[in-house]
C-alpha positions as a Markdown table, in Angstrom:
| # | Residue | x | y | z |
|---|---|---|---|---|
| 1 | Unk | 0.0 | 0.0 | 0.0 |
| 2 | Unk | 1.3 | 3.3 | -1.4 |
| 3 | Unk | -0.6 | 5.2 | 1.6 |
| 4 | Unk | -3.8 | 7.2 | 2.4 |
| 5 | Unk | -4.6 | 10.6 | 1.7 |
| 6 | Unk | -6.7 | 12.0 | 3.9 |
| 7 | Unk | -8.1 | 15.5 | 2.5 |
| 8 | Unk | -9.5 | 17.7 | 5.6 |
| 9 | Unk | -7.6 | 17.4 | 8.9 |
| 10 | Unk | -11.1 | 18.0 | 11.3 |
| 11 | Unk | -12.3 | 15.8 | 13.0 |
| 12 | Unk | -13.3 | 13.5 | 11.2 |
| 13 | Unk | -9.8 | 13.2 | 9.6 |
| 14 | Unk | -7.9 | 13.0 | 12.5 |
| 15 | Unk | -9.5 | 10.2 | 14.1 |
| 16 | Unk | -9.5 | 8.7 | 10.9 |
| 17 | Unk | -5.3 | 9.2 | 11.4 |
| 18 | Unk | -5.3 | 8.2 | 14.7 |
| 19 | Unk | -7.0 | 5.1 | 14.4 |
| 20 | Unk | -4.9 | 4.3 | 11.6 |
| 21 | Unk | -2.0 | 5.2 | 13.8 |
| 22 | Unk | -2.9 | 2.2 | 16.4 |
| 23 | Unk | -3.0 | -0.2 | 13.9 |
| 24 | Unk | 0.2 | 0.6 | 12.0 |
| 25 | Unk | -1.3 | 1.6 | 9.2 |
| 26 | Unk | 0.1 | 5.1 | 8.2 |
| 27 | Unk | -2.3 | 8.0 | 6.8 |
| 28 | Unk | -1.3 | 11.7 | 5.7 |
| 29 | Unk | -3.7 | 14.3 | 6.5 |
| 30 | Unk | -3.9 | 17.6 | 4.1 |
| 31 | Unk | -5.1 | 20.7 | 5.7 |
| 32 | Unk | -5.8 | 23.7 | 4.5 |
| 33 | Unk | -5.3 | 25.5 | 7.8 |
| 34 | Unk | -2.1 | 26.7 | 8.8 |
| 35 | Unk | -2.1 | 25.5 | 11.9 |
| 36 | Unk | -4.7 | 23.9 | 14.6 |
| 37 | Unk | -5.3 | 27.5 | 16.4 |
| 38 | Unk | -5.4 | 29.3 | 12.8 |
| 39 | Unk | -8.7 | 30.4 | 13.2 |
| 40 | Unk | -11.8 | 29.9 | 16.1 |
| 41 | Unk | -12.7 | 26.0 | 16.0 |
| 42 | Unk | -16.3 | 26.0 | 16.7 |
| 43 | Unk | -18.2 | 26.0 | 20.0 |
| 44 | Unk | -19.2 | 22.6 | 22.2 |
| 45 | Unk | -20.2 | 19.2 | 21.5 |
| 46 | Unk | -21.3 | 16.7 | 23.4 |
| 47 | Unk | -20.0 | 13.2 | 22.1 |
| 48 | Unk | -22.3 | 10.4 | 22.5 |
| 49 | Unk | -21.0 | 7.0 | 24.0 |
| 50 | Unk | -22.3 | 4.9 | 20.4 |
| 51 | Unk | -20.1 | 7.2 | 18.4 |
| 52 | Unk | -17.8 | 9.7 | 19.5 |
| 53 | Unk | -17.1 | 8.5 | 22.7 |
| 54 | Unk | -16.9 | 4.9 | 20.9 |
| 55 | Unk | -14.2 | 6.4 | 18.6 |
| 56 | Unk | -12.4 | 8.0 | 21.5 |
| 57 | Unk | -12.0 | 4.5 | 22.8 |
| 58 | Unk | -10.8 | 2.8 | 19.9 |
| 59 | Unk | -8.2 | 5.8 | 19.5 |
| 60 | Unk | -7.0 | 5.2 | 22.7 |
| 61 | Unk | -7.8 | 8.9 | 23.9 |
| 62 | Unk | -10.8 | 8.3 | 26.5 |
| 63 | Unk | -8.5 | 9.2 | 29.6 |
| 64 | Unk | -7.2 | 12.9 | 27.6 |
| 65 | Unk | -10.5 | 13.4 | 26.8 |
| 66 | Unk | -12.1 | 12.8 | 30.4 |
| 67 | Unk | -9.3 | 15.3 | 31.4 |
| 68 | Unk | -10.8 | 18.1 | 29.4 |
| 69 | Unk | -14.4 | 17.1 | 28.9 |
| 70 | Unk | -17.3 | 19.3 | 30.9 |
| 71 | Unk | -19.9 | 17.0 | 32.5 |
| 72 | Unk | -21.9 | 20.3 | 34.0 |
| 73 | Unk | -21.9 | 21.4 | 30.3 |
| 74 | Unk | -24.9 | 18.7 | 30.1 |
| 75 | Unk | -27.0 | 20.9 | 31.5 |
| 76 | Unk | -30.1 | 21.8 | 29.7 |
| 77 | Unk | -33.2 | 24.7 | 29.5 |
| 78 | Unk | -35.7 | 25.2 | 26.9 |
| 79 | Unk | -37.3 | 28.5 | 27.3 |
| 80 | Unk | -40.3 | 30.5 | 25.7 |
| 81 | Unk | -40.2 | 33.6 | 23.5 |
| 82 | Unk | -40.8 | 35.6 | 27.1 |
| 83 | Unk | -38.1 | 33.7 | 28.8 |
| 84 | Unk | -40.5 | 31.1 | 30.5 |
| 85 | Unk | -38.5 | 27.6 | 31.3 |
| 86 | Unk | -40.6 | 25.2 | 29.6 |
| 87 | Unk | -38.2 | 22.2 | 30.4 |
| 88 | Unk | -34.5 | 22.2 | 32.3 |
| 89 | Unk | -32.5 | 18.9 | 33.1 |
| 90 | Unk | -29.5 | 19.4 | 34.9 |
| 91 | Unk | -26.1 | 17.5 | 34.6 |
| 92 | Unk | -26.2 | 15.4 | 37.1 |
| 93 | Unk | -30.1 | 14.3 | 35.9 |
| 94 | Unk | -28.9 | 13.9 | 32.4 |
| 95 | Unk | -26.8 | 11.2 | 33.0 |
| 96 | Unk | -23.2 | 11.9 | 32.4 |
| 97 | Unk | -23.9 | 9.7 | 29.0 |
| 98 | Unk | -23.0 | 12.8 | 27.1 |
| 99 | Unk | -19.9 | 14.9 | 28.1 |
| 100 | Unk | -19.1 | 18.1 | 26.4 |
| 101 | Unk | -16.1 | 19.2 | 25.4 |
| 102 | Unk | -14.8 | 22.3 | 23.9 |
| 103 | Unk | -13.8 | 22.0 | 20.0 |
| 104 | Unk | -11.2 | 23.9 | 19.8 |
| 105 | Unk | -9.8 | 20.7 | 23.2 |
| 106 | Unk | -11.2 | 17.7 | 21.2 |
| 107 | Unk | -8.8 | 18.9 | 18.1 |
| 108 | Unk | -5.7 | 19.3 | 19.6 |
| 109 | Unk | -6.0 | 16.2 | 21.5 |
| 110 | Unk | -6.0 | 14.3 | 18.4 |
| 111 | Unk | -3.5 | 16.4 | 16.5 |
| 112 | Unk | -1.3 | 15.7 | 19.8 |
| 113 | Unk | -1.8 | 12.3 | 19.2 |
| 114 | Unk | -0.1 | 11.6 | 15.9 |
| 115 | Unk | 3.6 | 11.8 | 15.2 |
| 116 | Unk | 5.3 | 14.6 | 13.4 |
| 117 | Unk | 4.6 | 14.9 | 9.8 |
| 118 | Unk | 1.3 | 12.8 | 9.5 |
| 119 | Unk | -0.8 | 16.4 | 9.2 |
| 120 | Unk | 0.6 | 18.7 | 6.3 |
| 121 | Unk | -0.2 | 22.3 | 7.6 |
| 122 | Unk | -1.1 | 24.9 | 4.9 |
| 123 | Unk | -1.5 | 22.5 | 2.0 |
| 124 | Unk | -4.0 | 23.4 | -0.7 |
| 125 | Unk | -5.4 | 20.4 | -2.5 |
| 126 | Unk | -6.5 | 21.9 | -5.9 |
| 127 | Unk | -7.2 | 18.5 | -7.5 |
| 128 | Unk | -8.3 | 15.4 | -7.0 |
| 129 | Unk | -9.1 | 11.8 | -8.4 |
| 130 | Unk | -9.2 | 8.6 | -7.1 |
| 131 | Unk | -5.7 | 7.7 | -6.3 |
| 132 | Unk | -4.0 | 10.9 | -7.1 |
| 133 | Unk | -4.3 | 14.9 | -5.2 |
| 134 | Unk | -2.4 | 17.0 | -6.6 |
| 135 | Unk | -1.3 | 20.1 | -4.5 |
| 136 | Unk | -1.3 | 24.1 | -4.4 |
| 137 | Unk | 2.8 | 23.7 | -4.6 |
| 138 | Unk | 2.6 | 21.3 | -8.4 |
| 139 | Unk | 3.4 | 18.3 | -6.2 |
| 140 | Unk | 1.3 | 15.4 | -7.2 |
| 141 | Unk | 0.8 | 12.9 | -4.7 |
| 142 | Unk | 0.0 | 9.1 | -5.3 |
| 143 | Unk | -2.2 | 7.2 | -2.7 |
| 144 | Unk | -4.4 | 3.4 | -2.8 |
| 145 | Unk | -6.8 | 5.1 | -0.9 |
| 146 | Unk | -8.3 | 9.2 | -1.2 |
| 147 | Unk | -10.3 | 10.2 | 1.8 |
| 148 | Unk | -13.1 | 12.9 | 1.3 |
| 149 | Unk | -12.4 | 14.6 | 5.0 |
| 150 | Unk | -13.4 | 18.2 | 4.0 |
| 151 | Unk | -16.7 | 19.2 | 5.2 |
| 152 | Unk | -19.8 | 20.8 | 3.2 |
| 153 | Unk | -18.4 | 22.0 | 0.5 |
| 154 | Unk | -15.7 | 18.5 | 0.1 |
| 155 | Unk | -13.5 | 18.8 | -3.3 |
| 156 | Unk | -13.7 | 14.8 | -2.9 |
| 157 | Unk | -17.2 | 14.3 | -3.3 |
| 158 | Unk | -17.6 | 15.0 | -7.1 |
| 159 | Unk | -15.7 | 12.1 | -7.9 |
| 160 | Unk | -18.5 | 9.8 | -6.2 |
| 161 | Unk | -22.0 | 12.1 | -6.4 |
| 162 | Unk | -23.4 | 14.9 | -8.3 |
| 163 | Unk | -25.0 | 16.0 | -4.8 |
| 164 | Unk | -24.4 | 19.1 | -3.4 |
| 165 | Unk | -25.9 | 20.9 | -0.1 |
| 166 | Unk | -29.5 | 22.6 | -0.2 |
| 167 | Unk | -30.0 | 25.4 | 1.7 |
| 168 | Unk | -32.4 | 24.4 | 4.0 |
| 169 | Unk | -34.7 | 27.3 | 5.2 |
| 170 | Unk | -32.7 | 28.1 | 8.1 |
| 171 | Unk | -30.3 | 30.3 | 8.8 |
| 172 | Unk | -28.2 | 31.4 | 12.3 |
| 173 | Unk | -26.3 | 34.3 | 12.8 |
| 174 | Unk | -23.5 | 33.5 | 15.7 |
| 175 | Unk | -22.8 | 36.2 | 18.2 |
| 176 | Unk | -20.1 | 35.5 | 21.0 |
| 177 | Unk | -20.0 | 36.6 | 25.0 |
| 178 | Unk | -16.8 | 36.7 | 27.0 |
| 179 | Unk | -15.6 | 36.6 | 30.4 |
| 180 | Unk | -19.5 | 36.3 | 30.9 |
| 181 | Unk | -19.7 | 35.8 | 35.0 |
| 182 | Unk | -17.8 | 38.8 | 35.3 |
| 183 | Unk | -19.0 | 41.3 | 32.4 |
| 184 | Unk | -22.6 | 39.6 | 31.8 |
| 185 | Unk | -23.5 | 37.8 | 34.7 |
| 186 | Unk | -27.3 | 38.3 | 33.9 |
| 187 | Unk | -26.7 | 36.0 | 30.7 |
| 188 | Unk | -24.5 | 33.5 | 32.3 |
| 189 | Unk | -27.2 | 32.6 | 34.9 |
| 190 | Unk | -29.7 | 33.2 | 31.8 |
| 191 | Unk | -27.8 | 30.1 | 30.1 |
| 192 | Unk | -26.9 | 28.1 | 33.1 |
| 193 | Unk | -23.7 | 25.6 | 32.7 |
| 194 | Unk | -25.1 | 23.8 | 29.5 |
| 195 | Unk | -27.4 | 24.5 | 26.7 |
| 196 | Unk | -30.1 | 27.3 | 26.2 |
| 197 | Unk | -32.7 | 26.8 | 23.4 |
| 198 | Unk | -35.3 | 30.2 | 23.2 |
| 199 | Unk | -38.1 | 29.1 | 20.7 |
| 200 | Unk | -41.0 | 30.6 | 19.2 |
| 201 | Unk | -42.8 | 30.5 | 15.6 |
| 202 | Unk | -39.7 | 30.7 | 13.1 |
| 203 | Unk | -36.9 | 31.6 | 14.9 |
| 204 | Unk | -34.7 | 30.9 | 18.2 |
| 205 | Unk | -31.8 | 31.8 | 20.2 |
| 206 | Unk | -29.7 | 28.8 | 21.1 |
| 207 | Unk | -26.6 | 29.6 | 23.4 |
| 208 | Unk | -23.8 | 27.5 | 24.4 |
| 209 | Unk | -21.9 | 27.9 | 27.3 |
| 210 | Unk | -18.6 | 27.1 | 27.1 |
| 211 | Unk | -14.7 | 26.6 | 28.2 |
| 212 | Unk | -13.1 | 29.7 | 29.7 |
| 213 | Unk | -16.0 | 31.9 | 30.8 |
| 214 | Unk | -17.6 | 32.3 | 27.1 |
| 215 | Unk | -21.1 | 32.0 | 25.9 |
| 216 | Unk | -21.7 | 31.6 | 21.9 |
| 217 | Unk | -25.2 | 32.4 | 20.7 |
| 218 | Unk | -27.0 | 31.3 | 17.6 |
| 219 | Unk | -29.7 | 33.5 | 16.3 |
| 220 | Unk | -32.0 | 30.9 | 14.1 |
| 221 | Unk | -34.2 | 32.6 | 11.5 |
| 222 | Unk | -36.3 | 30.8 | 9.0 |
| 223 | Unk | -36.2 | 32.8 | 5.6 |
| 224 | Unk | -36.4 | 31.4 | 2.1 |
| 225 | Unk | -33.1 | 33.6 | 0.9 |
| 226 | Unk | -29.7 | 31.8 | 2.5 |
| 227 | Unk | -28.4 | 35.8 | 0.8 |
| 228 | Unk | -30.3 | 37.4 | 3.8 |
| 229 | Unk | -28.2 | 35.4 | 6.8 |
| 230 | Unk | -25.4 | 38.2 | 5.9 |
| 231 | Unk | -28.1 | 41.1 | 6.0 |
| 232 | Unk | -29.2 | 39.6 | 9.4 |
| 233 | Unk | -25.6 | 40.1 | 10.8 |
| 234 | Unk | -26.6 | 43.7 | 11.3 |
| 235 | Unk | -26.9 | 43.8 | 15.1 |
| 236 | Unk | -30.1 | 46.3 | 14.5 |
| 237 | Unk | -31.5 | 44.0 | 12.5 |
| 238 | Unk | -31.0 | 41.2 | 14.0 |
| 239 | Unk | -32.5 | 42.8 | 17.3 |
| 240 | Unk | -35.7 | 44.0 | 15.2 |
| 241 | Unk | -36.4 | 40.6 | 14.2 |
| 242 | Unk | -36.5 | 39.3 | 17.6 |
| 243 | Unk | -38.3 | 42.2 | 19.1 |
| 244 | Unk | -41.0 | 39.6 | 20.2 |
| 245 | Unk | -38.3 | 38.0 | 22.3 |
| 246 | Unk | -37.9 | 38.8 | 26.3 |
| 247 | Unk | -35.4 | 41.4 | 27.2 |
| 248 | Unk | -33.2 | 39.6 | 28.9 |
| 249 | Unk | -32.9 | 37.3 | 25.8 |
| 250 | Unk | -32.4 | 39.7 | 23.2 |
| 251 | Unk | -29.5 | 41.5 | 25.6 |
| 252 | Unk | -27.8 | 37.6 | 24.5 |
| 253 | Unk | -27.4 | 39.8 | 21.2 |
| 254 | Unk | -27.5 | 43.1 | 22.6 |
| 255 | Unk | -24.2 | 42.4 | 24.5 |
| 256 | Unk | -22.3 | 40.4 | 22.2 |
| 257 | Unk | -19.1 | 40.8 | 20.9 |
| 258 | Unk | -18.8 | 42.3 | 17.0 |
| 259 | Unk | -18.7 | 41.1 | 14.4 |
| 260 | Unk | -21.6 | 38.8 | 14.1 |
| 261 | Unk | -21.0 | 35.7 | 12.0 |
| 262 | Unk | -23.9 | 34.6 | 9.2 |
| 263 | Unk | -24.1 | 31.2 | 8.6 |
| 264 | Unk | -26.9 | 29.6 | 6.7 |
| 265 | Unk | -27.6 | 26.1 | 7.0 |
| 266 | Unk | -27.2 | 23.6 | 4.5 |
| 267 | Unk | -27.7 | 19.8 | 3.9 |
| 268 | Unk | -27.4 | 17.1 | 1.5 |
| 269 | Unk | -30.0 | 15.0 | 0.6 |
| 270 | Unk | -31.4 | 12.6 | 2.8 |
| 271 | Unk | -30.6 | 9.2 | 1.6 |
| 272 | Unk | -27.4 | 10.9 | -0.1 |
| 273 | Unk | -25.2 | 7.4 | -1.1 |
| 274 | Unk | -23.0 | 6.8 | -4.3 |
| 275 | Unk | -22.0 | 3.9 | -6.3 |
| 276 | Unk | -18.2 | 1.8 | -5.9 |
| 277 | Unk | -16.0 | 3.7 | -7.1 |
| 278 | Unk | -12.0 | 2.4 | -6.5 |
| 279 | Unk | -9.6 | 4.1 | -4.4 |
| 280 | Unk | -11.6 | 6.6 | -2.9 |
| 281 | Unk | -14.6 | 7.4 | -0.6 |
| 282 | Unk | -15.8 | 10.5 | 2.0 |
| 283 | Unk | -16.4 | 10.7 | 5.7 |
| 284 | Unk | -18.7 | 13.4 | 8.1 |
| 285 | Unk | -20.0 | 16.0 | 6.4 |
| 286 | Unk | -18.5 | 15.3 | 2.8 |
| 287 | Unk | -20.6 | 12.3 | 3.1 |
| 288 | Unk | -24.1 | 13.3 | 5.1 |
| 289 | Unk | -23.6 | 17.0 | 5.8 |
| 290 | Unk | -27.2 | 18.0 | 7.6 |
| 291 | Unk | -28.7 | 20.4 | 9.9 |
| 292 | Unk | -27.2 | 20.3 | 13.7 |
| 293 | Unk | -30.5 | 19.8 | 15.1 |
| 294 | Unk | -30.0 | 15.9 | 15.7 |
| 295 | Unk | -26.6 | 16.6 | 17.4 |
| 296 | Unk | -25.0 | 14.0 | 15.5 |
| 297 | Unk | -22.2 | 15.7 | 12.6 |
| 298 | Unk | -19.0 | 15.7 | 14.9 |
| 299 | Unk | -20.2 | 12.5 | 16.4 |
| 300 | Unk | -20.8 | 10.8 | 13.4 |
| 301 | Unk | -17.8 | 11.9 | 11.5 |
| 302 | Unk | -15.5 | 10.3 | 14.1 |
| 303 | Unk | -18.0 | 7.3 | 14.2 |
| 304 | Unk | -17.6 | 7.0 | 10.5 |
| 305 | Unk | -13.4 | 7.6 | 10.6 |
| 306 | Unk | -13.5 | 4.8 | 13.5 |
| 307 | Unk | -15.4 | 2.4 | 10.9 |
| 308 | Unk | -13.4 | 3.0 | 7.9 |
| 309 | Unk | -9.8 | 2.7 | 10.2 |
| 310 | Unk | -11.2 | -0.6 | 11.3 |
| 311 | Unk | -12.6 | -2.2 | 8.4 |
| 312 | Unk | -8.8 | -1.2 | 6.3 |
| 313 | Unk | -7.1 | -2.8 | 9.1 |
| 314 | Unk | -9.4 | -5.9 | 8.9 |
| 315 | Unk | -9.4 | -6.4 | 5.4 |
| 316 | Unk | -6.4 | -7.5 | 2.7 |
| 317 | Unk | -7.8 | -5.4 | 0.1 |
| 318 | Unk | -9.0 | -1.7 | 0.0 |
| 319 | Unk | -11.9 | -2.4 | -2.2 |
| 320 | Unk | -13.3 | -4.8 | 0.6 |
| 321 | Unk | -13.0 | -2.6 | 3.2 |
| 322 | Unk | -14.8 | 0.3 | 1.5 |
| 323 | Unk | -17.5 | -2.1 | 0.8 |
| 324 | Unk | -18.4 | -2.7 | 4.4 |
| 325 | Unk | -17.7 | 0.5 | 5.4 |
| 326 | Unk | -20.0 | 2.1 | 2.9 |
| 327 | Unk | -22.5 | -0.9 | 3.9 |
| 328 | Unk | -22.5 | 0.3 | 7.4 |
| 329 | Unk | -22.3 | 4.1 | 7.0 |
| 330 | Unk | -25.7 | 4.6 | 4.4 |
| 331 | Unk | -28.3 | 3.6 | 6.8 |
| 332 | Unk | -26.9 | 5.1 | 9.4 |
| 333 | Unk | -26.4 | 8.4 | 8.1 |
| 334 | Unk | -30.0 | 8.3 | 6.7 |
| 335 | Unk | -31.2 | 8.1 | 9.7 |
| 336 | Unk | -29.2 | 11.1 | 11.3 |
| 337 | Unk | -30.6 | 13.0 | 8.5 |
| 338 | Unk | -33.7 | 12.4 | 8.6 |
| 339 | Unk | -34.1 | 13.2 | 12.6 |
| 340 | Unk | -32.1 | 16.0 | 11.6 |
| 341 | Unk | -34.3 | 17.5 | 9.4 |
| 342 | Unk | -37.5 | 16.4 | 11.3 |
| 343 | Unk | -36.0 | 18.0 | 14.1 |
| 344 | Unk | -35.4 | 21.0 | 12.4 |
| 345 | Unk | -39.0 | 21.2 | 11.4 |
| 346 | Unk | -40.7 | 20.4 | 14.8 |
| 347 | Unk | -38.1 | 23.3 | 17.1 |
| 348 | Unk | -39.7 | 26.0 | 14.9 |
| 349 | Unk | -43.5 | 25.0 | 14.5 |
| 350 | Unk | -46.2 | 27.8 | 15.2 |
| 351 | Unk | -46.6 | 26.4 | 18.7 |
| 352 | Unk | -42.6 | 26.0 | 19.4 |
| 353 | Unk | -40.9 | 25.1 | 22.1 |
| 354 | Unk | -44.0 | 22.3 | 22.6 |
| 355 | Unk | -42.0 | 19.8 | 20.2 |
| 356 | Unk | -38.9 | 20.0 | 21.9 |
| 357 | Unk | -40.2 | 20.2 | 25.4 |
| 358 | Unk | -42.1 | 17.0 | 24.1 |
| 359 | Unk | -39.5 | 15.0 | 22.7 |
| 360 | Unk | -37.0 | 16.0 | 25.9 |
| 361 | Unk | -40.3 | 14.4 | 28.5 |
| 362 | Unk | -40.7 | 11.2 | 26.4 |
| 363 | Unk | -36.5 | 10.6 | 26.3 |
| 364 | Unk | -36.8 | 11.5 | 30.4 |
| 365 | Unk | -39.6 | 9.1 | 30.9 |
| 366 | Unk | -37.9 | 6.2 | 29.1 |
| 367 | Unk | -34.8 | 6.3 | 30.7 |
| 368 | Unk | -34.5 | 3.1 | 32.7 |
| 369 | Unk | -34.9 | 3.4 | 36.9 |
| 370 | Unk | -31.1 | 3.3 | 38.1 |
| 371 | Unk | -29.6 | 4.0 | 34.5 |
| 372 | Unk | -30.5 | 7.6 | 33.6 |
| 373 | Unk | -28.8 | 8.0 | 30.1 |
């Protein structure tokens, strides 16, 4: 085996290293990025024990991760457009199934966690086919195996699908809050330790509290044009359309720190699959990109890495292991999609938050007596 080229160094790609890593089989990662802290890696996630936490096992990384993970960040609160709690669920009533764990931690754990030279920092990929990427610099690399790694909008994916993401009605704009229990205690005990989720007819305010005394809001509206998510971005805009909204959730926006981030929200199909195709497949969201309203695209893009690691190391040929790994991964990421975008639907019905206050009672009420996850 010549080697595998992973394209995308996210997560996704760098379990898909890692794993690699344990089992002696060796993987080069190509990232655009110039380096892990080269720009802001996201907010929190909270890795779920059939996938990410699954994937943080078979990496070997479940003791760095327990080190840096935020059990209180389960916390949860779904509020009304006039600040009412509908539903709350603290950590220690959630479980502890579900740690969270800042982004920015999860990534340099598993960049830590591979040797020198496995990630290429700064490395444009400006063409790709299956065995072959050739890079920003004229240097054409040769690989048995090219891994789709990189995201949404994946280079990869043409050579396996026609797909590409549909806007999908939504769009946030994300607002940020620091050194909150100092500067804005009001929204610090507003949001709690966890999750907030603010919901009425159309729109929301999610917030996110997390590592180092931050908050990071997203401002959900429904409109048809994914243009208007960057005319939204206007603070006094943004403020007018959630002049419905309780005061002390709209100071969430009032007091956050500039600039304002658009971010419309797209998906590929549900269903989305491809034919065979030799020497190359995708991974997270080059394969099943979809709405974060199921909580499932860093989880299942490390699930998926995990899958295809193990299925190359238990198979002789590469073909075989794609096989099962594709197999495995298109039901599976149907279903995420789908809850996604039913999920998506129900949080912004006319009658909103009574979905999710709903679907958070019946997961509550099933839990088994002794085993609250």
């Amino acid at each position: 085996m010549t080697g595998i080229a992973v394209v995308g160094g996210g997560l996704g790609g760098l379990t898909l290293a890692r794993v690699l890593h344990t089992r002696g089989i060796a993987a080069t990662v190509y990232e655009l990025d110039a380096s892990p802290a080269a720009r802001d890696q996201g907010g929190t996630l909270d890795l779920h024990e059939e996938s990410g936490l699954r994937a943080l096992a078979e990496a070997g990384l479940l003791d760095r991760f327990r080190a840096v993970a935020r059990e209180e960040g389960e916390a949860l609160r779904i509020l009304d457009r006039r600040g009412v709690v509908r539903f709350e669920e603290t950590a220690e009533e959630s479980g502890g199934t579900r740690p969270e764990v800042d982004r920015g931690a999860l990534k340099r754990i598993l960049v830590e966690s591979l040797p020198a030279g496995v990630i290429r920092w700064g490395t444009k990929v400006t063409a790709v086919s299956a065995g072959r990427l050739t890079l920003g610099t004229g240097e054409v690399v040769e690989a048995d195996l090219v891994v789709g790694a990189d995201g949404a909008w994946s280079k990869v994916r043409p050579l396996l699908s026609a797909a590409v993401p549909v806007y999908s009605g939504l769009s946030f704009v994300e607002a940020h809050l620091s050194d909150v229990d100092e500067r804005h205690p009001a929204a610090a005990a507003l949001v709690g330790t966890g999750s907030m989720f603010a919901l009425a007819e159309g729109k929301g305010l999610i917030a996110q509290r997390t590592g180092g005394g931050r908050i990071r809001v997203y401002a959900a509206v429904r409109t048809e044009d994914p243009a208007e998510a960057a005319d939204l971005a206007d603070r006094e805009r943004l403020l007018d359309v959630f002049a419905g909204f309780d005061a002390g959730l709209r100071a969430l926006l009032e007091e956050s720190d500039d600039p304002l981030i658009p971010r419309p929200i797209h998906a590929l199909p549900v269903g989305h699959r491809w034919d065979r195709r030799p020497g190359v497949t995708l991974l997270g969201d080059a394969a099943h990109v979809m709405s974060p309203f199921a909580g499932e695209g860093a989880n299942l893009a490390m699930l998926d890495a995990t899958e295809l690691a193990l299925a190359l190391a238990a198979h002789d040929d590469v073909e075989s292991a794609l096989s099962a790994y594709e197999t495995a991964l298109f039901p599976r990421a149907e279903e995420a999609a789908r809850d996604s975008a039913d999920n998506l639907e129900a949080c912004f019905r006319p009658n909103a938050p009574a979905a999710m206050v709903e679907q958070m009672l019946a997961h509550t009420a099933h839990r088994p007596e002794g085993n609250p996850s």
